[in-house]
C-alpha positions as CSV (number, residue, x, y, z in Angstrom):
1,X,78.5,67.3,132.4
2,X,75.3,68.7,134.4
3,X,75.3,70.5,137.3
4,X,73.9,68.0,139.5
5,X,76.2,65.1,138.2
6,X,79.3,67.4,139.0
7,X,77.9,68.7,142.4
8,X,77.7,65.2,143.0
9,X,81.1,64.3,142.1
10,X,82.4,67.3,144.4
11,X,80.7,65.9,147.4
12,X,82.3,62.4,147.2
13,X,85.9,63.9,146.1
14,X,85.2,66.1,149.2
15,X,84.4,62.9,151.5
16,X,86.7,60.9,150.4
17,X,89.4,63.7,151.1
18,X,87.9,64.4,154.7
19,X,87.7,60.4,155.3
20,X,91.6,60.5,154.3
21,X,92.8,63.5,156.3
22,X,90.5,61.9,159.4
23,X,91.6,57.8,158.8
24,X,92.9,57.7,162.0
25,X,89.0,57.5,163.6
26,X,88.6,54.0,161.9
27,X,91.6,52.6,164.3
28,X,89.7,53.3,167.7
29,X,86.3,52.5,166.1
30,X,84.0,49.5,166.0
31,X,84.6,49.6,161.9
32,X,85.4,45.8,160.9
33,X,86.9,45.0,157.7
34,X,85.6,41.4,157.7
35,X,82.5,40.2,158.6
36,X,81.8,37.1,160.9
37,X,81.9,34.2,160.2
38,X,78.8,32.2,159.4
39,X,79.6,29.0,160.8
40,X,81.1,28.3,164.3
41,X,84.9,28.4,164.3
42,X,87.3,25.6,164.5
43,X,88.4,24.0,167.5
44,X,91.2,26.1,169.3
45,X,89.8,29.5,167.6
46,X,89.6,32.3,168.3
47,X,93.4,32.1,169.3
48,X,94.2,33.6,172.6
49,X,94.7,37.4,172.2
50,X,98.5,37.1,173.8
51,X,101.7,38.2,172.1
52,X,105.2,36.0,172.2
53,X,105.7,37.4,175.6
54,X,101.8,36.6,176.8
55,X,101.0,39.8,176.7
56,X,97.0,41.1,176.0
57,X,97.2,42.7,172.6
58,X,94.4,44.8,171.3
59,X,92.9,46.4,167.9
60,X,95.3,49.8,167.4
61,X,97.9,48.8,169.8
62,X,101.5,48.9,168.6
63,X,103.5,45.4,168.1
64,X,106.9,44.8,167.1
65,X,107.2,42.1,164.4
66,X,110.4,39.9,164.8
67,X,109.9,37.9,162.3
68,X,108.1,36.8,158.8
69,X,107.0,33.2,159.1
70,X,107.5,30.8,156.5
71,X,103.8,30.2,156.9
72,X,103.3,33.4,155.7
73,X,105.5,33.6,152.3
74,X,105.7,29.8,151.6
75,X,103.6,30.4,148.5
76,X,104.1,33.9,147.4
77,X,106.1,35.2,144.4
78,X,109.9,36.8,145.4
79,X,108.4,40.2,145.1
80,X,106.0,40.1,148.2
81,X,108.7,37.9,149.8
82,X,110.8,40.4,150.0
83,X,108.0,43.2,150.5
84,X,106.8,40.9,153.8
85,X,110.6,40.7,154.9
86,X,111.4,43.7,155.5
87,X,109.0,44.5,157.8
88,X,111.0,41.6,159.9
89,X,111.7,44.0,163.3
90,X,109.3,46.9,162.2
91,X,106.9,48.1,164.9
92,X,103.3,48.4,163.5
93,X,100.3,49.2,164.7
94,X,97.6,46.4,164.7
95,X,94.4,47.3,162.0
96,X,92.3,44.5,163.1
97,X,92.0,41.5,165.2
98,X,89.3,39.2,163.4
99,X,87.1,36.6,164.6
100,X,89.8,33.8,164.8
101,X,92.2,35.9,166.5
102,X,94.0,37.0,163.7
103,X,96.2,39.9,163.8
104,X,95.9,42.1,160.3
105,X,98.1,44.5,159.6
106,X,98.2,47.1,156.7
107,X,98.1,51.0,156.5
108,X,94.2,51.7,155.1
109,X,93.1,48.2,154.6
110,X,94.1,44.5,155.5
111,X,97.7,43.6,153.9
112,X,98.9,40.4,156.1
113,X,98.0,38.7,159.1
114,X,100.0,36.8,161.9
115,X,99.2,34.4,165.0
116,X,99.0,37.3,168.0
117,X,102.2,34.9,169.5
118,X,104.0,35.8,166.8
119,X,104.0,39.3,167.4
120,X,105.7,41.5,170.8
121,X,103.2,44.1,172.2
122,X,105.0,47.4,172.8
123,X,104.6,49.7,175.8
124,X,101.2,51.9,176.1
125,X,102.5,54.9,174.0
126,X,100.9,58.2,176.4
């Protein structure tokens, strides 16, 4: 391997490292993980950003999930059933709110996504 190839390597190993070690940044950023969409949304979208309790929920904030709707795992195999379900009563942290009003969930990237009603905000941790 030449020099400049494996300086060049270096630096991205070295970025992606720093971007790990600093992934909390992307959480109170304007990063998006989908774009917008390219045609107006439906009728009744985006859905109103307000948890079970109609509470404002935000990007980053903490929610408790209570439940796994059958919405959610209707079609999916047993494996990612079961994966989805026991996050049933987990407190996460929301990644995203998209265009529709979507609430995404997931640790680096996107995993699942619920209605913002079917989610409990949590108090402001200080």
């Amino acid at each position: 391997m030449n020099l400049s190839l494996a300086n060049t390597l270096d630096a991205t190993n070295r970025e992606i490292e720093y971007a790990k070690r600093h992934s909390h940044v992307w959480i109170r950023g304007p990063m998006s993980f989908f774009p917008p969409p390219r045609t107006p949304l439906p009728p009744g979208y985006p859905l109103p950003a307000l948890d079970l309790n109609g509470n404002a929920i935000r990007q980053g904030m903490q929610v408790r999930i209570p439940t796994i709707p059958p919405s959610l795992t209707h079609d999916l195999p047993g494996e990612d059933v079961l994966r989805l379900k026991a996050i049933e009563g987990k407190v996460m942290r929301i990644l995203e709110v998209d265009a529709y009003g979507m609430v995404w969930f997931g640790e680096e990237a996107p995993w699942f996504s619920l209605r913002p009603c079917e989610v409990i905000a949590l108090e402001e941790q200080r």
